[in-house]
Steps between C-alpha positions, in 0.01 A plus 500: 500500500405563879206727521392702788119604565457878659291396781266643729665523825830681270264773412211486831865524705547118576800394657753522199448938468357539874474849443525585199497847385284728242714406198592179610169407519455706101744273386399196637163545308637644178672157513160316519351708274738434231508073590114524432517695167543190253514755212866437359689830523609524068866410467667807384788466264771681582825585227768585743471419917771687718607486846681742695636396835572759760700451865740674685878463471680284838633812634105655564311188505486341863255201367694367283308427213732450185475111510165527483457754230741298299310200524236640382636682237651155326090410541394748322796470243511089449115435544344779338728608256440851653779803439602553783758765703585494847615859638624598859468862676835590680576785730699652238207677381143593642296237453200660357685615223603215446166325495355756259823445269477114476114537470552775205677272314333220559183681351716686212641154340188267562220742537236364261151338464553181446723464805512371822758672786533370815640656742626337825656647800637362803591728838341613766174695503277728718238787497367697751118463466458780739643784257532457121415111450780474271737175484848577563803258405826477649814301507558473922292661749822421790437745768890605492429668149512861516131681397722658196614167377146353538313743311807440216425155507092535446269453196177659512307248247243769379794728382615184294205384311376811367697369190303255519160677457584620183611138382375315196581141610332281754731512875446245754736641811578239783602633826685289759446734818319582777150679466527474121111449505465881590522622067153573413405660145472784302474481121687412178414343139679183553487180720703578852505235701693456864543171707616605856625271740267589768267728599520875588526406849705217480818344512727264275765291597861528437655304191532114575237228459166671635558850311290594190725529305581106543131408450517752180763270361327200624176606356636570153676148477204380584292655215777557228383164302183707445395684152390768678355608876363826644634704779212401732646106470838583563364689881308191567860265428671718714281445800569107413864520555670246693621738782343813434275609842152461513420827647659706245315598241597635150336726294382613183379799374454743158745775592361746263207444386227194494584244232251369361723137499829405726828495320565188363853308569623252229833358404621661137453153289408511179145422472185468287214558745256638291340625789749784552433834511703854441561691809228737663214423185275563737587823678291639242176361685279647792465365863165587745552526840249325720422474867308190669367606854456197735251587842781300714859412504575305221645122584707318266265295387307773332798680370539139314149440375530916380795386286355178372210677372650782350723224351205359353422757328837572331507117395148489328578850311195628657726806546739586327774613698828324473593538910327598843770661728460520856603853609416462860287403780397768787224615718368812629659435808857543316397795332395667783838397712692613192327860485543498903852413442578772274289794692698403840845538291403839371348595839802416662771680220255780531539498871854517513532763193315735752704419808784582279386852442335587795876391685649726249286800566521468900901475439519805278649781747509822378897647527537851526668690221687741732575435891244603731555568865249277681271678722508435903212267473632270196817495712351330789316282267835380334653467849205310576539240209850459512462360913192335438559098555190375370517605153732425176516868331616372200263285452123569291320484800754737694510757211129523460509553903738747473336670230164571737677586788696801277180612419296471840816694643497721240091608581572541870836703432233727258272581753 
């Protein structure tokens, strides 16, 4: 089997990610990290694996991808032995009902420890990392839909896996969309595990021979003659697809929590392996959190020695941890752009909040509960403003004009 080396100028910014972003540059390393940990992730022995496959029906979905999802569905079926249902939202009904539906049952008939469920969905995807961060799903984003029939035809993700939280079996949840990278974590008891096409700012392709969901299919052929492999091997035989572009990069992440091992992908053969073990023994453990400051930026040949030598240490049982995660790489610098970031957004919402009111107080003109007969001087005034050329009365800055000149009038008329 073809194996592919993360090298140095893929994570220093060589010329296969010229400029790669924040998490692209995260995932590139979590990727080395986990090549040079040679501790062997425990197989975990699953009772029951199921797959639910979501897509949009041909009358919303403008990519096109039931050949795809098919295909992949008789992988999952033939080679794995997997259960596994195929469902398809329709404009008949709103669509995140319908994703909560299928995902309630889903979790009503299977829910259970010593299951797997994947979940897979193929569609289009997008968040706006300017407001709520949240990934969004939809069937067609053509500009001739209507803003009503859009907001029909979207799922917002977080809405859907709250289920999911209070789940007792292990989820892996693929995503075949744009900016799937942007899911981050909260917390839950059990393994949750996503594999996103790309990252939060990028792109995947359309379904044919370079999307991801072909090198997902072409991955898992690849691998299916396997016992057993973790999710961490099936991102790296992704990126080793035939077709699948070089500058796209897919990622994995623990959606709700920090696992203390990846899920683990095997076909449902009987087997013997003494070596297996029941699902989540050891979420009963403990986990420290440590931080290694470096004085400079860290190359890639450092990262590698860090891992080698913390590997060391897990291979000798000198500790006695069973896996080192890597949660991260970042520098002051970040930090300090990130906190920067943040006070120039609420500077600026702040900003506008009090142009807001301060518009609505210098528009607020008092009316009159009973008619008044204007005075000689206010009469000139409003003959005044109604010839003027130079000003728009009805405007902010004519009524707050208008308002003084009342008032100087008004004084002079007095005395």
């Amino acid at each position: 089997m073809a194996s592919r080396d993360v090298s140095p100028s893929d994570v220093d910014g060589g010329s296969q990610f010229s400029s790669p972003t924040l998490q692209s540059e995260q995932t590139l390393l979590q990727m080395l990290w986990d090549e040079r940990m040679k501790v062997t992730t425990p197989y975990v022995r699953y009772r029951r694996t199921v797959a639910l496959l979501l897509s949009w029906d041909d009358e919303v979905d403008d990519l096109k991808t039931e050949q795809e999802v098919n295909e992949l569905a008789t992988v999952f079926r033939d080679l794995y032995c997997f259960e596994t249902t195929t469902k398809r939202l329709d404009h008949r009904r709103r669509a995140q009902m319908q994703m909560n539906l299928y995902l309630a049952e889903l979790l009503y008939e299977h829910d259970d420890p010593h299951t797997l469920i994947i979940i897979y969905y193929a569609g289009h995807g997008y968040s706006d990392m300017s407001k709520d961060g949240t990934l969004k799903l939809n069937g067609n984003t053509s500009q001739k839909m209507q803003r009503k029939q859009f907001d029909r035809h979207t799922i917002v993700w977080e809405n859907v896996e709250k289920q999911i939280a209070m789940a007792e079996a292990d989820v892996l949840a693929i995503f075949d969309c744009c900016q799937a990278g942007v899911l981050g974590r909260t917390r839950s008891r059990s393994r949750f595990q996503i594999l996103g096409a790309c990252t939060a700012e990028g792109t995947t392709r359309p379904p044919g021979l370079d999307s991801f969901t072909s090198a997902l299919i072409w991955a898992l052929k690849e691998l299916h003659e396997k016992e057993y492999f973790p999710l961490n091997e099936l991102q790296h035989q992704i990126t080793l697809a035939p077709h699948f572009p070089s500058s796209q990069i897919p990622v994995m992440a623990d959606r709700l929590h920090c696992s203390p091992d990846n899920i683990v992908i095997a076909p449902m053969r009987e087997t013997n392996n003494p070596d297996a073990v029941e699902p989540r023994d050891d979420l009963r453990g403990e986990y420290v959190n440590l931080r290694f400051h470096f004085g400079d930026k860290i190359s890639t040949q450092d990262f590698k020695k860090l891992a080698d030598e913390i590997n060391r240490l897990l291979l000798d049982k000198r500790i006695k941890a069973r896996r080192v995660s890597f949660l991260g790489k970042y520098s002051y610098i970040d930090v300090a752009a990130k906190f920067a970031r943040r006070w120039h957004k609420n500077r600026r919402s702040s900003d506008v909040e009090n142009t807001r009111r301060l518009s609505s107080v210098d528009t607020k003109v008092e009316e009159p509960s009973t008619p008044q007969r204007l005075s000689s001087a206010e009469t000139a005034v409003s003959s005044e403003e109604k010839t003027s050329p130079r000003t728009n009365w009805n405007s902010t800055q004519g009524i707050r004009k208008r308002t003084l000149r009342r008032r100087s009038a008004k004084r002079r008329y007095r005395s």
